[in-house]
N, CA, C and O atoms as a printed pandas DataFrame, in Angstrom:
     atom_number atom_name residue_name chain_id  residue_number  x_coord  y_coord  z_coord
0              1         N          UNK        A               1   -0.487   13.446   15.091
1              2        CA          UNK        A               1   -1.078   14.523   15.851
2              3         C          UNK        A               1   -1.953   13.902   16.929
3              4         O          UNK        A               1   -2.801   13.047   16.674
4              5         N          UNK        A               2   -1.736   14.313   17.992
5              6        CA          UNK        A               2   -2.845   13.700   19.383
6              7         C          UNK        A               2   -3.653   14.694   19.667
7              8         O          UNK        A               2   -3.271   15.864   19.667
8              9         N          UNK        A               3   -5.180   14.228   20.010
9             10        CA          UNK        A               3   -5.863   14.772   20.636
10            11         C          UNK        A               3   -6.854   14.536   19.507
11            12         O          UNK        A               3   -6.404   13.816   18.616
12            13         N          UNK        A               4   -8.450   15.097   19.286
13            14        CA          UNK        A               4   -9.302   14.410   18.659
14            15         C          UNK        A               4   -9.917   15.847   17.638
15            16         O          UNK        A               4  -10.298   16.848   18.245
16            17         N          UNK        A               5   -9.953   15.823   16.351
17            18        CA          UNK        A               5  -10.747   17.108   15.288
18            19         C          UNK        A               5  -11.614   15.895   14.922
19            20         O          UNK        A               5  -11.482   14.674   14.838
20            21         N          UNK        A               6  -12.631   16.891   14.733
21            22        CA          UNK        A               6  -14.132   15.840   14.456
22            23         C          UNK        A               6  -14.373   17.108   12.183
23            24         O          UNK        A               6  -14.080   18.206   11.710
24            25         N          UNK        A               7  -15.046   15.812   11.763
25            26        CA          UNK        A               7  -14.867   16.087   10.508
26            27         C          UNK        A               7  -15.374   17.709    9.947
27            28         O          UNK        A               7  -15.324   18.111    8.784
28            29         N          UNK        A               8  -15.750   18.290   10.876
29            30        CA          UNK        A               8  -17.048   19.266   10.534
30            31         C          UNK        A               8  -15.435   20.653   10.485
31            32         O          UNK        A               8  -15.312   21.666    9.797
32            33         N          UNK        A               9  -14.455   20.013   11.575
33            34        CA          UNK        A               9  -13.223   20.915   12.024
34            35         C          UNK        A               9  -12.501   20.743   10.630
35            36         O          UNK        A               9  -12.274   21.670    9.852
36            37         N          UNK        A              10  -12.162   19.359   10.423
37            38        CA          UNK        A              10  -11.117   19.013    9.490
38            39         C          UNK        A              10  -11.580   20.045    8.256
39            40         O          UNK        A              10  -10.870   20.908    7.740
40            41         N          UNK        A              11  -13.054   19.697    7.906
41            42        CA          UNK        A              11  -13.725   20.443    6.396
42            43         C          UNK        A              11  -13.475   21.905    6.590
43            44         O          UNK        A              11  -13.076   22.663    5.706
44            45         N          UNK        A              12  -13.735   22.223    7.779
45            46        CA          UNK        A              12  -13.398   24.091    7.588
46            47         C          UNK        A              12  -11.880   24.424    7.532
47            48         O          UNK        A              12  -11.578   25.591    7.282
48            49         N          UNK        A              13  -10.636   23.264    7.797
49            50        CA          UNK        A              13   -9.290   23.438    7.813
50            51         C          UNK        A              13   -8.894   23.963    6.619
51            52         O          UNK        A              13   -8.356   25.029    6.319
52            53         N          UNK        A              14   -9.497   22.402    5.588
53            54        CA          UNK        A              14   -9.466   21.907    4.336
54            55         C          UNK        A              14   -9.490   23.442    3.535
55            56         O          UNK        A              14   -8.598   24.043    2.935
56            57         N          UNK        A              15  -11.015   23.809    3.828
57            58        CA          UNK        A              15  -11.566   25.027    2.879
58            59         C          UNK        A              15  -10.751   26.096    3.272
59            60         O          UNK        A              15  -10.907   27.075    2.542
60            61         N          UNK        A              16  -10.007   26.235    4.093
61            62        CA          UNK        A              16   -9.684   27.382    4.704
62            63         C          UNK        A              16   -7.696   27.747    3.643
63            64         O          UNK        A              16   -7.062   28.718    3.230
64            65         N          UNK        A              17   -7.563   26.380    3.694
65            66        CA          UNK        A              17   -6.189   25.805    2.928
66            67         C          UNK        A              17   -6.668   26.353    1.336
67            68         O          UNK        A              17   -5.880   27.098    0.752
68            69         N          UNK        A              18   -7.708   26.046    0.791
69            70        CA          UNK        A              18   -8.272   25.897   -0.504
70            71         C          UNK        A              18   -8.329   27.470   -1.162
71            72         O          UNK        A              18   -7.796   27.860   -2.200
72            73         N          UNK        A              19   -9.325   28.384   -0.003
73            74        CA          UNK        A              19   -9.492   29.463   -0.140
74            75         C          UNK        A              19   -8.909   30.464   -0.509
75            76         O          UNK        A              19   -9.130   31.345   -1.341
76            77         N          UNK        A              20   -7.664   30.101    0.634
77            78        CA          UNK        A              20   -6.536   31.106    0.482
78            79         C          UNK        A              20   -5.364   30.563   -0.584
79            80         O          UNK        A              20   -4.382   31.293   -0.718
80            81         N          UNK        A              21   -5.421   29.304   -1.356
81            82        CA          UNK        A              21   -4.538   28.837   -2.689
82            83         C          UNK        A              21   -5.764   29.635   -3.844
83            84         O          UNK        A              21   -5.439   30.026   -4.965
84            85         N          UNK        A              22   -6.803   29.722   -3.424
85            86        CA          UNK        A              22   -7.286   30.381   -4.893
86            87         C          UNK        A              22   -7.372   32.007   -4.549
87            88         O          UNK        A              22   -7.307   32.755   -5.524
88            89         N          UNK        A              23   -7.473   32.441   -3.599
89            90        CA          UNK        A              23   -6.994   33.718   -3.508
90            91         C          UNK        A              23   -5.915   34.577   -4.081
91            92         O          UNK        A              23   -6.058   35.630   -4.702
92            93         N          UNK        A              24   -4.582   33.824   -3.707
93            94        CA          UNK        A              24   -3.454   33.950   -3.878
94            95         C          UNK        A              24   -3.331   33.711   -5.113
95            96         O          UNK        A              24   -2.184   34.013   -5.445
96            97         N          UNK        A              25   -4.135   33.181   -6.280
97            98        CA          UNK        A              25   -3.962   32.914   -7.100
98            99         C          UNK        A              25   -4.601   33.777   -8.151
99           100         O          UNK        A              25   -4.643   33.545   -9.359
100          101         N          UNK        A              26   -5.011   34.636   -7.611
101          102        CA          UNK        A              26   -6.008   35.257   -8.514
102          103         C          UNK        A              26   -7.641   34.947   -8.442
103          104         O          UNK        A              26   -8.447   35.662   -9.039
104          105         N          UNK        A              27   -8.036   33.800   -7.644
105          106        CA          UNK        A              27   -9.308   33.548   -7.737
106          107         C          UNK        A              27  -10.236   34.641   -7.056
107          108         O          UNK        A              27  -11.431   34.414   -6.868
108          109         N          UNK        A              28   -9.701   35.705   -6.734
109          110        CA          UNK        A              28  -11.173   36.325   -6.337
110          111         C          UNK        A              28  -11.168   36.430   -4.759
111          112         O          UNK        A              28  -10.325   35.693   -4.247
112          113         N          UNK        A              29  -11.864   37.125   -3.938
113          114        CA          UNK        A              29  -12.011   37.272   -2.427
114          115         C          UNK        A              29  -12.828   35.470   -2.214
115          116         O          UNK        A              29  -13.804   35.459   -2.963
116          117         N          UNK        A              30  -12.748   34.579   -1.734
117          118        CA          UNK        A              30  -13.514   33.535   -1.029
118          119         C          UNK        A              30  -14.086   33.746    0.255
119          120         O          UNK        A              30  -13.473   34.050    1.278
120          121         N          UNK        A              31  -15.670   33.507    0.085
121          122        CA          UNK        A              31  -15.878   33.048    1.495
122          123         C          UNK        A              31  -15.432   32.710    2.632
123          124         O          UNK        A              31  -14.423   32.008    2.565
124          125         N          UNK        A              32  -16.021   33.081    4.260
125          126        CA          UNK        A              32  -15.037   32.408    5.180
126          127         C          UNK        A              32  -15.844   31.074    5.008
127          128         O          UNK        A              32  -16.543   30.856    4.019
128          129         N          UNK        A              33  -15.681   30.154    6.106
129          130        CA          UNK        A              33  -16.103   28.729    6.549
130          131         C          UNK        A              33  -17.798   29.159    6.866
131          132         O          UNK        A              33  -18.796   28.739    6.280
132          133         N          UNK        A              34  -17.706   30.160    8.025
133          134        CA          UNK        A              34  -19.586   30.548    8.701
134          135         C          UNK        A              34  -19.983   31.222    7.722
135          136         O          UNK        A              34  -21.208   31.307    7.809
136          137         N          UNK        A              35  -19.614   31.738    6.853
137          138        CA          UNK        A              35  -20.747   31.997    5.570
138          139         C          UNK        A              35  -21.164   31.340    4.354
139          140         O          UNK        A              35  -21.878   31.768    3.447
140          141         N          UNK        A              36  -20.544   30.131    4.507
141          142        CA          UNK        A              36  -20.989   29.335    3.489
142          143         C          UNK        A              36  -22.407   28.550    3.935
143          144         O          UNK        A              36  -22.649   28.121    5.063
144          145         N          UNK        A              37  -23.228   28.478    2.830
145          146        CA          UNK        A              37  -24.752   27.828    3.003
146          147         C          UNK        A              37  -23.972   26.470    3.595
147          148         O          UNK        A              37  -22.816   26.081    3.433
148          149         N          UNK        A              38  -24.944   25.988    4.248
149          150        CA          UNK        A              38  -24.881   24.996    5.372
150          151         C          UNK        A              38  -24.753   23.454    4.287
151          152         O          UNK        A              38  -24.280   22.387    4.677
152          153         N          UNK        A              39  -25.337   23.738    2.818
153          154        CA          UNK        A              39  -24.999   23.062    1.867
154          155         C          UNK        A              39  -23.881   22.673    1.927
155          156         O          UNK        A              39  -23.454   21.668    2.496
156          157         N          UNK        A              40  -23.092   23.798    1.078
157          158        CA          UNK        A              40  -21.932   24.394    0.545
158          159         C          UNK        A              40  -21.150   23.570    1.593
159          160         O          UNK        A              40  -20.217   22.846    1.245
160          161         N          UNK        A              41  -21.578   23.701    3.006
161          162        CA          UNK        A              41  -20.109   23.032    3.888
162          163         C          UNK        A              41  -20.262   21.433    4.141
163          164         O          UNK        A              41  -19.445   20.585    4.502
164          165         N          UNK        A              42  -21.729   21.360    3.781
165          166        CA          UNK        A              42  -22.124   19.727    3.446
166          167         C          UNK        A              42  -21.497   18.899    2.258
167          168         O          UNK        A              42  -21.234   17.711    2.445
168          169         N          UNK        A              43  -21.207   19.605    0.817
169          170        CA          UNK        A              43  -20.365   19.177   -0.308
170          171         C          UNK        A              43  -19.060   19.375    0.414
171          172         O          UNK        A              43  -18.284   18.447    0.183
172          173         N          UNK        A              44  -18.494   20.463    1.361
173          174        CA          UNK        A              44  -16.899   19.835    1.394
174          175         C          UNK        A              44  -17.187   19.116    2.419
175          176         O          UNK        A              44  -17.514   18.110    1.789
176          177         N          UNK        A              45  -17.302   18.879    3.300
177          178        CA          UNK        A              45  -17.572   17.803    4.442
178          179         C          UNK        A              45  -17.598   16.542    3.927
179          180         O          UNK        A              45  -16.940   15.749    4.601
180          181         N          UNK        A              46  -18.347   15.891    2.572
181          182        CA          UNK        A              46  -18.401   15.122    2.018
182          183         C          UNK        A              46  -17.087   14.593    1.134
183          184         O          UNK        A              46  -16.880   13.381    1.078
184          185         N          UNK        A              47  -16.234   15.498    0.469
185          186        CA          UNK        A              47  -15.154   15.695   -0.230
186          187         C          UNK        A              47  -13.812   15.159    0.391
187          188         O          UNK        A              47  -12.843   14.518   -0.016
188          189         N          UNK        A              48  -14.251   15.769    1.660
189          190        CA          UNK        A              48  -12.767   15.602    3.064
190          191         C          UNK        A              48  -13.219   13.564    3.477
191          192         O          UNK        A              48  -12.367   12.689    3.631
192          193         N          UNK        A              49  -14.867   13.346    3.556
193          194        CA          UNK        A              49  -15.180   12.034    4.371
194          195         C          UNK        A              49  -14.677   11.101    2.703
195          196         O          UNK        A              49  -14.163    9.987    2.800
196          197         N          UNK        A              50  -14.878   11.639    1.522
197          198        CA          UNK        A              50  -13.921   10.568    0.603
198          199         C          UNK        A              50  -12.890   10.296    1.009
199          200         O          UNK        A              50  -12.703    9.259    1.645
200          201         N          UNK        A              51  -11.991   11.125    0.758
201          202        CA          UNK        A              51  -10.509   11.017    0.711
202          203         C          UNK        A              51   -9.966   10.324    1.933
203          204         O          UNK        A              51   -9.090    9.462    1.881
204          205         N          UNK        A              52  -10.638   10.828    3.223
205          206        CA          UNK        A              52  -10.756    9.696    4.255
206          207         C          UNK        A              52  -10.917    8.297    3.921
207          208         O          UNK        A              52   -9.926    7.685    4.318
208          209         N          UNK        A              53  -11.568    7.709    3.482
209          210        CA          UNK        A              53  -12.159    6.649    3.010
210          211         C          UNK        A              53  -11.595    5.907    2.246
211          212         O          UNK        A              53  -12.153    4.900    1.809
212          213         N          UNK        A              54  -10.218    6.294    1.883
213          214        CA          UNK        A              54   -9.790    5.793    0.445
214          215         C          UNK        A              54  -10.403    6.568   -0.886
215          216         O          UNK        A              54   -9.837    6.951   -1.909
216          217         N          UNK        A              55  -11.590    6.635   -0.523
217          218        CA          UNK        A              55  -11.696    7.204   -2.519
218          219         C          UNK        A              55  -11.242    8.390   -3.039
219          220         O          UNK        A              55  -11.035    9.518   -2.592
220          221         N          UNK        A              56  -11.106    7.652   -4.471
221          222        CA          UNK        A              56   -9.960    9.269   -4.872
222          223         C          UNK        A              56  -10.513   10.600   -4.859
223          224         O          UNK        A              56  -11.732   10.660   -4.704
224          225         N          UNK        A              57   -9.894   11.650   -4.984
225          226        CA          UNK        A              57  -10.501   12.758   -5.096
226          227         C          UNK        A              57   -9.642   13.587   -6.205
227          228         O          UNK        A              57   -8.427   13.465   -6.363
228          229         N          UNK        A              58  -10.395   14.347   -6.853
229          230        CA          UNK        A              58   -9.860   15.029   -8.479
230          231         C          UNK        A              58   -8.038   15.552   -7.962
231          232         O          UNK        A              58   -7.702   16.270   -7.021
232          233         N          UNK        A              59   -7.192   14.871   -8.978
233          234        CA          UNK        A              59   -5.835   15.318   -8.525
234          235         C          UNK        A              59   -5.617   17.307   -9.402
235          236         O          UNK        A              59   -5.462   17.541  -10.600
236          237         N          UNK        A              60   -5.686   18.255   -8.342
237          238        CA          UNK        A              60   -5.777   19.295   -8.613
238          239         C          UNK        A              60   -5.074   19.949   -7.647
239          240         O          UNK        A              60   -4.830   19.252   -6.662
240          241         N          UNK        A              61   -4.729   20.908   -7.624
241          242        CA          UNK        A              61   -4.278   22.145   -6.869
242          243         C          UNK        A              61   -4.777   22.058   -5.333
243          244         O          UNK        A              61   -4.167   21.709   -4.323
244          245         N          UNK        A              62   -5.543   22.314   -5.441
245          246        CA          UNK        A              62   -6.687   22.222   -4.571
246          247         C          UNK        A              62   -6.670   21.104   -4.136
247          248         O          UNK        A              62   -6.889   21.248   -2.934
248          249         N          UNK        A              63   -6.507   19.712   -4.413
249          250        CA          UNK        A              63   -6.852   18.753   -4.102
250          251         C          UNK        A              63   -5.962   18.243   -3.400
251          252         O          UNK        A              63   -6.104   17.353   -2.562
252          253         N          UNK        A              64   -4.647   18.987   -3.827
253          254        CA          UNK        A              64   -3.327   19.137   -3.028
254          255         C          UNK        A              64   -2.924   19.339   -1.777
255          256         O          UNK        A              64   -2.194   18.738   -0.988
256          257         N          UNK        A              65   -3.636   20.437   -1.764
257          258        CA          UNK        A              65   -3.749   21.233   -0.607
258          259         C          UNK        A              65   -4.494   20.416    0.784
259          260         O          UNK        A              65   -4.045   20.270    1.921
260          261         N          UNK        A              66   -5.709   19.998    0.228
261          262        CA          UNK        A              66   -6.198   19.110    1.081
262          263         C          UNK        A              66   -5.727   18.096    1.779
263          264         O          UNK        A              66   -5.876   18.013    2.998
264          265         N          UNK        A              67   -4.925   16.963    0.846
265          266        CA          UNK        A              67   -3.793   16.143    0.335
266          267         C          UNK        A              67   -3.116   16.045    1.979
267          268         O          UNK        A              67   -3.130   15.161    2.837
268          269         N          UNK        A              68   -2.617   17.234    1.920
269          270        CA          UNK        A              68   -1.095   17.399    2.449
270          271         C          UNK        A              68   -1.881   17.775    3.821
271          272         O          UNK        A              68   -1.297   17.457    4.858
272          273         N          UNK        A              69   -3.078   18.385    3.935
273          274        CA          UNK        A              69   -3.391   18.975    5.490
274          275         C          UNK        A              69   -3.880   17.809    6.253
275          276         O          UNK        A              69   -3.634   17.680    7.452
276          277         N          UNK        A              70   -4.808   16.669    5.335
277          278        CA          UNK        A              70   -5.068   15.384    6.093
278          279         C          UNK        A              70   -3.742   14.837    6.540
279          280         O          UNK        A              70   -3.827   14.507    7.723
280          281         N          UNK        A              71   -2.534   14.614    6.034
281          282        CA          UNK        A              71   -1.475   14.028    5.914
282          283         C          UNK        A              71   -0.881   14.437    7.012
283          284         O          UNK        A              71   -0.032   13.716    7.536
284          285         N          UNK        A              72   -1.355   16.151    7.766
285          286        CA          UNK        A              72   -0.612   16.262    9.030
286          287         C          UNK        A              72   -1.155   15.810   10.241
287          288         O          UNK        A              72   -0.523   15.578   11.272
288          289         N          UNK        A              73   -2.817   15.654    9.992
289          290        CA          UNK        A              73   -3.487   15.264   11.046
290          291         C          UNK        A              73   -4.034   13.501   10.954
291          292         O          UNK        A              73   -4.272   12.892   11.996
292          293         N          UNK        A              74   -4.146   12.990    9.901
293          294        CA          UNK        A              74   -4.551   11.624    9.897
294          295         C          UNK        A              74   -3.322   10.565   10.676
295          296         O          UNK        A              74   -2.125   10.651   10.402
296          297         N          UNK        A              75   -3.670    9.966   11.285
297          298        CA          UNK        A              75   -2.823    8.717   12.136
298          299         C          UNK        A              75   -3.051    7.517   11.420
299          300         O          UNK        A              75   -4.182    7.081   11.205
300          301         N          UNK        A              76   -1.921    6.930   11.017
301          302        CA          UNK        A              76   -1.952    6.218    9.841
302          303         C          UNK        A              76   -2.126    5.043   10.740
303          304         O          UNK        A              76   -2.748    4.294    9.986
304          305         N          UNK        A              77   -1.951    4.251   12.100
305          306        CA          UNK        A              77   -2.024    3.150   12.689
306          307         C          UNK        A              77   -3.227    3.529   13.042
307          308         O          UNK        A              77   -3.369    2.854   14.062
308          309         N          UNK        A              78   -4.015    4.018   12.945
309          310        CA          UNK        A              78   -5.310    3.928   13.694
310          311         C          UNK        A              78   -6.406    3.961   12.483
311          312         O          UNK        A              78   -6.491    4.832   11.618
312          313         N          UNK        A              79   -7.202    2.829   12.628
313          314        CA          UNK        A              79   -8.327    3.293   11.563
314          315         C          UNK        A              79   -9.185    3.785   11.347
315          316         O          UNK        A              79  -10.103    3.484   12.109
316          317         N          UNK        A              80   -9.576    4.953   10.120
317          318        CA          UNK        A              80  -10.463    5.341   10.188
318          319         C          UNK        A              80  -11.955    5.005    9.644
319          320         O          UNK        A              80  -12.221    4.248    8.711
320          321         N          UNK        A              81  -12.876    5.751   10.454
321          322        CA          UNK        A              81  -14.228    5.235   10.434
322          323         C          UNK        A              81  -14.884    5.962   10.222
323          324         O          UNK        A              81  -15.033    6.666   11.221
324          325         N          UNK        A              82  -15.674    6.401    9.116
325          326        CA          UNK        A              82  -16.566    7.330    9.231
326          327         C          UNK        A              82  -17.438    6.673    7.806
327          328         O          UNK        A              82  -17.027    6.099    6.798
328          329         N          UNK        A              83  -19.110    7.147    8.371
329          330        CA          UNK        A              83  -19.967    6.741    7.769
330          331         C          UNK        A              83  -20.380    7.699    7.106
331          332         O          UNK        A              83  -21.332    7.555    6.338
């Protein structure tokens, strides 16, 4: 994918992927992205900068989902950096 999503984009993609797999699933109405406590988008922001990173993240449904949405936007020749 060309052109540049900064992590704050990727995390509201992520949740947005997540939301609507537990919706669909029975989980209940979810939050959008702007109503989550500024926390709340700080733990997935953090979740998305693992899996970036190499470190694992819980193999789940959900985790799937995430999985597969980095997988359309991450550029595998280019490295990533994030602190």
């Amino acid at each position: 994918m060309k052109g540049g999503i900064n992590i704050v984009e990727l995390a509201a993609i992520c949740y947005a992927g997540v939301a609507a797999l537990r919706e669909a699933t029975g989980g209940g109405d979810q939050p959008e992205w702007v109503d989550l406590e500024p926390d709340k988008q700080g733990v997935i922001t953090d979740y998305i900068t693992q899996l970036l990173t190499g470190r694992p993240i819980p193999d789940s449904h959900e985790g799937e989902v995430i999985r597969r949405i980095i997988a359309v936007i991450r550029d595998e020749k280019k490295t990533l950096k994030y602190a």
